[in-house]
N, CA, C and O atoms as a printed pandas DataFrame, in Angstrom:
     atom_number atom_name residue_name chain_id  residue_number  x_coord  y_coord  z_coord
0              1         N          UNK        A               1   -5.667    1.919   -7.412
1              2        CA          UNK        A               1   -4.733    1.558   -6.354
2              3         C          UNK        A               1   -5.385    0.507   -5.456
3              4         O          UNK        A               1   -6.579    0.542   -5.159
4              5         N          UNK        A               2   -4.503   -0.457   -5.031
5              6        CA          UNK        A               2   -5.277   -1.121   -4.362
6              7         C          UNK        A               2   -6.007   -0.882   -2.930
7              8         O          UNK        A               2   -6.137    0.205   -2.367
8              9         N          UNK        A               3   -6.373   -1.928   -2.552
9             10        CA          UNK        A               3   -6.914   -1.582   -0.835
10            11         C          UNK        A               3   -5.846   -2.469   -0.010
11            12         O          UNK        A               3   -5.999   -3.652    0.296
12            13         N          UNK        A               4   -4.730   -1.652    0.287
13            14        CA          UNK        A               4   -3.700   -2.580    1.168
14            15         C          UNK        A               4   -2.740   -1.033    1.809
15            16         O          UNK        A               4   -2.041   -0.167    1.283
16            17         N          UNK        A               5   -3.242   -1.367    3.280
17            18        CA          UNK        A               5   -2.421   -0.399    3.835
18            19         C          UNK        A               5   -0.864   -0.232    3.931
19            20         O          UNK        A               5   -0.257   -1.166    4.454
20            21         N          UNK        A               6   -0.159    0.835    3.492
21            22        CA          UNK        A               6    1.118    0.778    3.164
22            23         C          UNK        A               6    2.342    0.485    3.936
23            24         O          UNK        A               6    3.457    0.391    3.423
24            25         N          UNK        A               7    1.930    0.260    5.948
25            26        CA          UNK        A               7    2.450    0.845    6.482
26            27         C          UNK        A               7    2.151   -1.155    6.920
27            28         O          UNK        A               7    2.880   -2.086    6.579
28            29         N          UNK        A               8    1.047   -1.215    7.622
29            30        CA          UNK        A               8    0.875   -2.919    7.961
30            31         C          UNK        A               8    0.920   -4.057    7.098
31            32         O          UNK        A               8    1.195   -5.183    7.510
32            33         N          UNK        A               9    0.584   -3.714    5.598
33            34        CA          UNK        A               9    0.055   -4.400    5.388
34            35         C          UNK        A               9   -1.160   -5.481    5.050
35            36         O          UNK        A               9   -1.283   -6.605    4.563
36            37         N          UNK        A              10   -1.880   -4.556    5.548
37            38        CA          UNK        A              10   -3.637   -4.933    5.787
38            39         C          UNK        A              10   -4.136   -4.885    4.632
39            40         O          UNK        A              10   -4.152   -3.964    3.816
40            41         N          UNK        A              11   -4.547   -5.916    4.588
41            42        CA          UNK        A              11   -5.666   -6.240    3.187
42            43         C          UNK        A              11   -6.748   -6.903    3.359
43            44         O          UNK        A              11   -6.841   -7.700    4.292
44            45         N          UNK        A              12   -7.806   -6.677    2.443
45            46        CA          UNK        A              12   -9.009   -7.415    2.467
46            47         C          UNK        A              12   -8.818   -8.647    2.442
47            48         O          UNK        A              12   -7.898   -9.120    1.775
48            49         N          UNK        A              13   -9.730   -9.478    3.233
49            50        CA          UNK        A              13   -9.693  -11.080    4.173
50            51         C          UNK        A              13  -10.879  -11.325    3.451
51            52         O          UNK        A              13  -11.661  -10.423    3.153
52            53         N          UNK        A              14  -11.118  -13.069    3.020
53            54        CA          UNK        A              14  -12.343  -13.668    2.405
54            55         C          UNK        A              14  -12.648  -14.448    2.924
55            56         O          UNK        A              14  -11.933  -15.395    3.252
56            57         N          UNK        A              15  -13.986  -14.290    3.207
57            58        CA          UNK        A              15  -14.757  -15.642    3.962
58            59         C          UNK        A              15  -16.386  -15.909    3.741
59            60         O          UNK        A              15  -17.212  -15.231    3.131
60            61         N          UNK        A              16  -16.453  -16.501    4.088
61            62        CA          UNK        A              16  -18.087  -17.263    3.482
62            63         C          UNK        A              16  -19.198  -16.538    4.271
63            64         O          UNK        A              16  -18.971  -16.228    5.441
64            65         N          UNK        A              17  -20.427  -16.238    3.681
65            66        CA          UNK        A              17  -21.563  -15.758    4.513
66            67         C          UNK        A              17  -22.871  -16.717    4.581
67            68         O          UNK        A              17  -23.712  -16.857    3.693
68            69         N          UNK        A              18  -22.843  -17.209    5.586
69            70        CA          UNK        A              18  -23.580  -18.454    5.680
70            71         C          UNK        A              18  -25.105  -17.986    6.456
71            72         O          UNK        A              18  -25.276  -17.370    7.509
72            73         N          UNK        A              19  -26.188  -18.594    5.397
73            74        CA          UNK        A              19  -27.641  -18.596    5.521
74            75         C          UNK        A              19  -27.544  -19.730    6.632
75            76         O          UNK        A              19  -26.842  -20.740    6.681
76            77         N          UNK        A              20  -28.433  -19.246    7.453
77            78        CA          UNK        A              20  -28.714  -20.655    8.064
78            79         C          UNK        A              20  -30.761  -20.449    8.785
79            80         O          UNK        A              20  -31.181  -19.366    9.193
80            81         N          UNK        A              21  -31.560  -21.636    8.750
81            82        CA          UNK        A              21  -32.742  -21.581    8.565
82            83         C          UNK        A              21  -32.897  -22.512    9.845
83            84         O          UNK        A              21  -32.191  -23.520    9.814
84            85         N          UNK        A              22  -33.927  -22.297   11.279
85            86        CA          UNK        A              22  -34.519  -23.121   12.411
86            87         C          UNK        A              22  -33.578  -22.799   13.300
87            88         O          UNK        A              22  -32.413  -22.406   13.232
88            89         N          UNK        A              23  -34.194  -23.002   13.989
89            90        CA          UNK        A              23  -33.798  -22.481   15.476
90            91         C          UNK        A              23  -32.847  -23.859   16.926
91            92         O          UNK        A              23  -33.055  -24.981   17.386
92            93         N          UNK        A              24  -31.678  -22.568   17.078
93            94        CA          UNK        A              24  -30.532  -23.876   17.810
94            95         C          UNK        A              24  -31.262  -24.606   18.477
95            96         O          UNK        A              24  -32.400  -24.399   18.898
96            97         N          UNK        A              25  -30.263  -25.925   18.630
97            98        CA          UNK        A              25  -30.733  -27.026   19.707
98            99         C          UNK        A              25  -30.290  -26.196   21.086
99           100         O          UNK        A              25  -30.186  -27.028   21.988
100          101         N          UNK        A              26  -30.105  -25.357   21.389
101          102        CA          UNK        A              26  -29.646  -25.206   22.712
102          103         C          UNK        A              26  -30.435  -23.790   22.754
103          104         O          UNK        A              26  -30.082  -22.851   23.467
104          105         N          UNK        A              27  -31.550  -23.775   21.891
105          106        CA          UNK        A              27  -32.616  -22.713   22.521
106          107         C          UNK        A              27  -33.876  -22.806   22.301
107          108         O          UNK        A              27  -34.811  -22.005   22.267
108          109         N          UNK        A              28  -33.683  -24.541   22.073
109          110        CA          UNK        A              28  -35.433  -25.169   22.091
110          111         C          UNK        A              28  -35.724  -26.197   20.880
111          112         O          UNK        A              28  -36.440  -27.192   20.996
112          113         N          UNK        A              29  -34.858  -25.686   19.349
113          114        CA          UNK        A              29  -35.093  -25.994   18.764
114          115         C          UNK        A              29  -34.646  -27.113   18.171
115          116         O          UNK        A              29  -33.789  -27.389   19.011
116          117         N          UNK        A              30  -34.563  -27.966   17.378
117          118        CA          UNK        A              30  -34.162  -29.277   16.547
118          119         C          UNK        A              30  -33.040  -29.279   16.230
119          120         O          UNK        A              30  -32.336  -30.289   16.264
120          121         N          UNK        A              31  -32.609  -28.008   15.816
121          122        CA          UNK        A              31  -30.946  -28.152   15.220
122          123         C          UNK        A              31  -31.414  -26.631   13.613
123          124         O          UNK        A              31  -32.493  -26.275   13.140
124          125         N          UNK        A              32  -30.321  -26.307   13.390
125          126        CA          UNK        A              32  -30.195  -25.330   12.268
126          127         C          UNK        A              32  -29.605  -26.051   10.902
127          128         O          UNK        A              32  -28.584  -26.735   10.846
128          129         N          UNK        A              33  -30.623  -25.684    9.666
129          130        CA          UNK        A              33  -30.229  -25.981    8.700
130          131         C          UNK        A              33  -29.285  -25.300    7.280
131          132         O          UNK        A              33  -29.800  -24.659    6.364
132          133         N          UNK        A              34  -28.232  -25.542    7.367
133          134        CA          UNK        A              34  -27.160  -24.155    6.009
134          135         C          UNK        A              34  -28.009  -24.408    5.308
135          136         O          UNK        A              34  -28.584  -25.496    5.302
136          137         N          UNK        A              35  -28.352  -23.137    4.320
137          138        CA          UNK        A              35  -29.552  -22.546    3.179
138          139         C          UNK        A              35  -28.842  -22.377    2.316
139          140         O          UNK        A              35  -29.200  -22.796    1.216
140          141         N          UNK        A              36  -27.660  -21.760    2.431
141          142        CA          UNK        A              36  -26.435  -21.041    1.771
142          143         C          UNK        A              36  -25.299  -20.426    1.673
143          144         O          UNK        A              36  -25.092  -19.491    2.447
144          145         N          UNK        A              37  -24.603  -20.686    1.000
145          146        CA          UNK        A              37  -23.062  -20.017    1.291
146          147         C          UNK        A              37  -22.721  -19.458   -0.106
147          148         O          UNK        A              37  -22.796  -19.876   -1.261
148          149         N          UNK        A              38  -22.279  -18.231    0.561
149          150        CA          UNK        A              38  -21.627  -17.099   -0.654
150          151         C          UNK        A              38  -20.813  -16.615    0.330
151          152         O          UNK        A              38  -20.866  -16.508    1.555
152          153         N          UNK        A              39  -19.428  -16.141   -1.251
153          154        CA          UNK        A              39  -18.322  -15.476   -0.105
154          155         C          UNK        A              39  -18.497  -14.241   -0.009
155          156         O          UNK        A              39  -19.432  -13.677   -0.578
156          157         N          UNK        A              40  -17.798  -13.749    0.579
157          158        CA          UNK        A              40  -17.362  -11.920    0.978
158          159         C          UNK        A              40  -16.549  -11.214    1.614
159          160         O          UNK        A              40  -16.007  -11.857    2.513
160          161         N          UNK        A              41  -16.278  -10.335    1.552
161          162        CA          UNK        A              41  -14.863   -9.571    1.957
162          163         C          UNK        A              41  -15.186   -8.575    3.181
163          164         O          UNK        A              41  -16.064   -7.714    3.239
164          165         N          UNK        A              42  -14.088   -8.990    4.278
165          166        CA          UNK        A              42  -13.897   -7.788    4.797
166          167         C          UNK        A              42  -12.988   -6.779    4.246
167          168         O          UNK        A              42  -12.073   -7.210    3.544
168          169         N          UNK        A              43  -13.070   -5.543    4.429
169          170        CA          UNK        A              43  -12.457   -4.617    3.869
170          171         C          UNK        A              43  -11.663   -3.734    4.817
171          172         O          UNK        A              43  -12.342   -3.241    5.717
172          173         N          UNK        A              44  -10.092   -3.363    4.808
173          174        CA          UNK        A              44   -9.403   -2.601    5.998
174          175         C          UNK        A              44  -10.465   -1.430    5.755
175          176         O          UNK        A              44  -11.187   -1.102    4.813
176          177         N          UNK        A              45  -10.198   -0.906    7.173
177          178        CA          UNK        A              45  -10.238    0.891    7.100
178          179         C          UNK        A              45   -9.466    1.864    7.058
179          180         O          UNK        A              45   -9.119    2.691    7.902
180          181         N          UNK        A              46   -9.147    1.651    5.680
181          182        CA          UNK        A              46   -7.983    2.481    5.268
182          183         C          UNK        A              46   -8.485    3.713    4.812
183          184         O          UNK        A              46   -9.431    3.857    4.037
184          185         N          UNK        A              47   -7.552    4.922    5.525
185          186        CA          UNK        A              47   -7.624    6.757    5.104
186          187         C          UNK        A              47   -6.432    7.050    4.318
187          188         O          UNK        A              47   -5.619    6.155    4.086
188          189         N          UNK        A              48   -6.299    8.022    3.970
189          190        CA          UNK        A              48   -5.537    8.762    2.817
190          191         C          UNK        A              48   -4.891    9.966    3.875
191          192         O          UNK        A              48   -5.534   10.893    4.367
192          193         N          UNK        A              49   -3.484    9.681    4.066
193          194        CA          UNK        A              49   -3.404   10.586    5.085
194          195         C          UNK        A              49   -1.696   11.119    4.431
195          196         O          UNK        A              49   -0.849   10.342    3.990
196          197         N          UNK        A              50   -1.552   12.734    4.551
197          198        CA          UNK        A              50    0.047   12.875    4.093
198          199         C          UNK        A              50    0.882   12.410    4.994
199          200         O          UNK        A              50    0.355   11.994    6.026
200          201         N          UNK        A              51    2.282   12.344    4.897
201          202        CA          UNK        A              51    3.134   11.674    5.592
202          203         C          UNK        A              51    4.631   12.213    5.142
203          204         O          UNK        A              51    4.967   12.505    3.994
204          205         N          UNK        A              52    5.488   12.276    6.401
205          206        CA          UNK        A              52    6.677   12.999    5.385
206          207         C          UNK        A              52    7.755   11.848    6.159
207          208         O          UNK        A              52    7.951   11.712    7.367
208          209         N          UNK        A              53    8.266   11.211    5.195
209          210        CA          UNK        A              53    9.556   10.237    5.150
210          211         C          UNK        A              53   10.570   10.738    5.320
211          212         O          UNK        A              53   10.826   11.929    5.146
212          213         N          UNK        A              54   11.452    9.706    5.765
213          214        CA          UNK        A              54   12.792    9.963    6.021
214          215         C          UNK        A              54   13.929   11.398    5.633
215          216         O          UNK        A              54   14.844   11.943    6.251
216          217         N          UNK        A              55   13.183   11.641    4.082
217          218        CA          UNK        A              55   13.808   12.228    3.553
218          219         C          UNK        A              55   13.642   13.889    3.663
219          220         O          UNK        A              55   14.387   14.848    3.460
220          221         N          UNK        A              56   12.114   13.686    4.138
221          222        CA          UNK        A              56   11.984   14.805    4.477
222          223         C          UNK        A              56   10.607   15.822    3.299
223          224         O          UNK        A              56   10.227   16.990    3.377
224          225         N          UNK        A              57   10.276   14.870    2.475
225          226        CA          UNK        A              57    9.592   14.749    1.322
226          227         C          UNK        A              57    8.084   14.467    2.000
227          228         O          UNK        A              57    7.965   13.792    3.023
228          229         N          UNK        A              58    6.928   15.083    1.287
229          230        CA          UNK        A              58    5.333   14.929    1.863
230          231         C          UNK        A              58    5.027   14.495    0.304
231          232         O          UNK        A              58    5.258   14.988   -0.800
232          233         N          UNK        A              59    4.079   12.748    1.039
233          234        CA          UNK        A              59    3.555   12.169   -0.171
234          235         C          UNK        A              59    2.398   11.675    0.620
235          236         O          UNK        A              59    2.365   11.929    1.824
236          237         N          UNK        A              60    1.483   11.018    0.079
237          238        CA          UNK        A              60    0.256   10.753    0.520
238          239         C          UNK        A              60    0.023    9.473    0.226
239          240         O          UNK        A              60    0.061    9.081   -0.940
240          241         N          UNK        A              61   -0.261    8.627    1.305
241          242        CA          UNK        A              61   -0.038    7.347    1.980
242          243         C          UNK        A              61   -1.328    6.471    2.122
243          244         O          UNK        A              61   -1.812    7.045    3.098
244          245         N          UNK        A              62   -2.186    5.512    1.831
245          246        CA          UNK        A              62   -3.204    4.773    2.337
246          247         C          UNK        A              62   -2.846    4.138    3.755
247          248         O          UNK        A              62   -2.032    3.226    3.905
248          249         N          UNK        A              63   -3.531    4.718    4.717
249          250        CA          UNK        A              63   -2.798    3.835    5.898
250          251         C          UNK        A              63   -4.158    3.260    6.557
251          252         O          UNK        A              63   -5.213    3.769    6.178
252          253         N          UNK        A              64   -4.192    2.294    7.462
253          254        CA          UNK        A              64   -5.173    1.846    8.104
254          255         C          UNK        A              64   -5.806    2.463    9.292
255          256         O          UNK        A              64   -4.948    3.291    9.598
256          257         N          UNK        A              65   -6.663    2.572   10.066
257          258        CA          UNK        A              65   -7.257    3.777   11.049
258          259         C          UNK        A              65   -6.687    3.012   12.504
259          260         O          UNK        A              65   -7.094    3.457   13.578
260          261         N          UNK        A              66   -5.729    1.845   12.480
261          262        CA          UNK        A              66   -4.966    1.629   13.693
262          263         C          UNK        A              66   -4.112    2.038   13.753
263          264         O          UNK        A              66   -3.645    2.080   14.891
264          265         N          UNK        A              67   -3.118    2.747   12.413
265          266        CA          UNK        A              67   -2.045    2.633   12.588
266          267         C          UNK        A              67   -2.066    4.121   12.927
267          268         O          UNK        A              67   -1.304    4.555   13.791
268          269         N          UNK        A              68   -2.943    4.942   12.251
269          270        CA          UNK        A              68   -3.520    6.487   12.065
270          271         C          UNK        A              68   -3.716    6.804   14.064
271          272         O          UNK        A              68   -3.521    7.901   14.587
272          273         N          UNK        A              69   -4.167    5.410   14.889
273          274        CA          UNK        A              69   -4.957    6.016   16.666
274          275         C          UNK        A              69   -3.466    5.676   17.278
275          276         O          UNK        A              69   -3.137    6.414   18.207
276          277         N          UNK        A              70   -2.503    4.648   16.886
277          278        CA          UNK        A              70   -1.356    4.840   17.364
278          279         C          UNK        A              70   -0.206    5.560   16.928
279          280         O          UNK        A              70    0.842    5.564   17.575
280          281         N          UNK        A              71   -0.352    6.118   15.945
281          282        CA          UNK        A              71    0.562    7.510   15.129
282          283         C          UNK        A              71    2.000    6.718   15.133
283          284         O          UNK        A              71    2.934    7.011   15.880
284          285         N          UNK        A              72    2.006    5.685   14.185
285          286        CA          UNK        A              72    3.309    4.958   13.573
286          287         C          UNK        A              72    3.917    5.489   12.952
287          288         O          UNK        A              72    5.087    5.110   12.914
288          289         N          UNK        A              73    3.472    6.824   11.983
289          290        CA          UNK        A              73    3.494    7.655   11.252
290          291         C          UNK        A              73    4.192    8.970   11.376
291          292         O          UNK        A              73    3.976    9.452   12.488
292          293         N          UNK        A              74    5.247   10.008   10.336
293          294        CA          UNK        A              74    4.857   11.066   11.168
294          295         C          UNK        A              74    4.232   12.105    9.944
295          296         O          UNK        A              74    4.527   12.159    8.750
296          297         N          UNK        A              75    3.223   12.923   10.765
297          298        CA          UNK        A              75    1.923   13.266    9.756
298          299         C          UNK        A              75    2.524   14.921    9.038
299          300         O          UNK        A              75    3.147   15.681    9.779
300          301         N          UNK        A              76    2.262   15.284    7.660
301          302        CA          UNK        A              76    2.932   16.165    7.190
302          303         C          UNK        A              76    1.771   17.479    8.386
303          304         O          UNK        A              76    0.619   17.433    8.817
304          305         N          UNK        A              77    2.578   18.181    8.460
305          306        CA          UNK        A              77    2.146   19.735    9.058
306          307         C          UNK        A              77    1.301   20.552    8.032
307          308         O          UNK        A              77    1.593   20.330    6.857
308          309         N          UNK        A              78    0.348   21.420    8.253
309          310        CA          UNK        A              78   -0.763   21.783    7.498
310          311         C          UNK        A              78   -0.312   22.629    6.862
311          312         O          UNK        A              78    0.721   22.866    7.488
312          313         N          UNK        A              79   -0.332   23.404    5.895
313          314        CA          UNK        A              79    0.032   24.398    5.339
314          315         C          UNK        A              79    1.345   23.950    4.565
315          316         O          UNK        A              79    2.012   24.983    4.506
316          317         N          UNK        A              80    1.897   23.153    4.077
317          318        CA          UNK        A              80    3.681   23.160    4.230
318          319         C          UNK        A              80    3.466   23.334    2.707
319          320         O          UNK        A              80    4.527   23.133    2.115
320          321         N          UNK        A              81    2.516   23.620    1.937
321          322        CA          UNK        A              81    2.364   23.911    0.330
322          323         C          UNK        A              81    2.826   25.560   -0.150
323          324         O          UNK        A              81    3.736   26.000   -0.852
324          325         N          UNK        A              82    1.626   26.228    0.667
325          326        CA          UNK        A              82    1.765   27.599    0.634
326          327         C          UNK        A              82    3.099   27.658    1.568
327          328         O          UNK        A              82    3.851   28.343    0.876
328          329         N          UNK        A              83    3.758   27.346    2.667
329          330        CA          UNK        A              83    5.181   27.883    2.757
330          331         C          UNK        A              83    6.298   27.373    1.838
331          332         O          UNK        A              83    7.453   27.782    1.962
332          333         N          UNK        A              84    5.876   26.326    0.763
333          334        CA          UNK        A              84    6.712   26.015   -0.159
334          335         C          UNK        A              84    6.980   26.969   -0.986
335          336         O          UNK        A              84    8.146   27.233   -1.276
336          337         N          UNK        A              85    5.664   27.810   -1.628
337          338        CA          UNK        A              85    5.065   28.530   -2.427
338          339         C          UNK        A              85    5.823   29.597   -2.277
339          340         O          UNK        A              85    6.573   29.871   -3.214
340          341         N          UNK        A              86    5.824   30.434   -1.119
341          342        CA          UNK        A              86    6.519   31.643   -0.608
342          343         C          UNK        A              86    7.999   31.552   -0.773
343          344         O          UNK        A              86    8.674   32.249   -1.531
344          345         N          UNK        A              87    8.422   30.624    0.014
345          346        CA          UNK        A              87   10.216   30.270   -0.180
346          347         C          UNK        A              87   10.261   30.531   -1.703
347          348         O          UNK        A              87   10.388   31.665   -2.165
348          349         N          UNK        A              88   10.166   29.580   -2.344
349          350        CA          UNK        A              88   10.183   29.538   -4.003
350          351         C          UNK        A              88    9.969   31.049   -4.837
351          352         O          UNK        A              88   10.311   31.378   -5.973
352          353         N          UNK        A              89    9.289   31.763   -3.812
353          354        CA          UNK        A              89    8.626   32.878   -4.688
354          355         C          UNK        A              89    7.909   32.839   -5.946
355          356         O          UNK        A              89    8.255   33.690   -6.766
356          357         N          UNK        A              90    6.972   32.027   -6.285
357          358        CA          UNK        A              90    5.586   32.127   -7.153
358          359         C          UNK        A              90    4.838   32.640   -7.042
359          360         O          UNK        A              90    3.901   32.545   -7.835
């Protein structure tokens, strides 16, 4: 599955990681020289959290840990397996 939160949208962003060698002109030194560039990813902070939709149905969601501190969401209630279990009588 991928890494893309279901709810924002959030996905891993690419950008370059740059070596750099000597010390700034504006803290004594001559100027800084790039050594190297390679790319790399930031990565969301995405959790695995249940969630019960519209319908009323609990499925389990990748969401991001902003969307998780402002509760965009609404989060399934603990237990709702074993009171499935009982209703049903199994």
């Amino acid at each position: 599955m991928a890494r893309v939160c279901e709810y924002s949208g959030k996905r891993p962003q690419v950008g370059n990681r740059v070596v750099r060698r000597g010390k700034a002109k504006r803290e004594g030194g001559i100027g800084q020289n790039i050594t190297g560039i390679s790319k790399r990813r930031w990565k969301p902070n995405l959790q695995t959290v249940r969630v019960v939709d519209e319908n009323g149905t609990v499925h389990r969601v990748k969401v991001c840990a902003r969307y998780i501190k402002a509760g965009k969401y609404v989060k399934s209630p603990r237990g709702t397996h074993a009171a499935w279990k009982a209703t049903a009588g199994k």
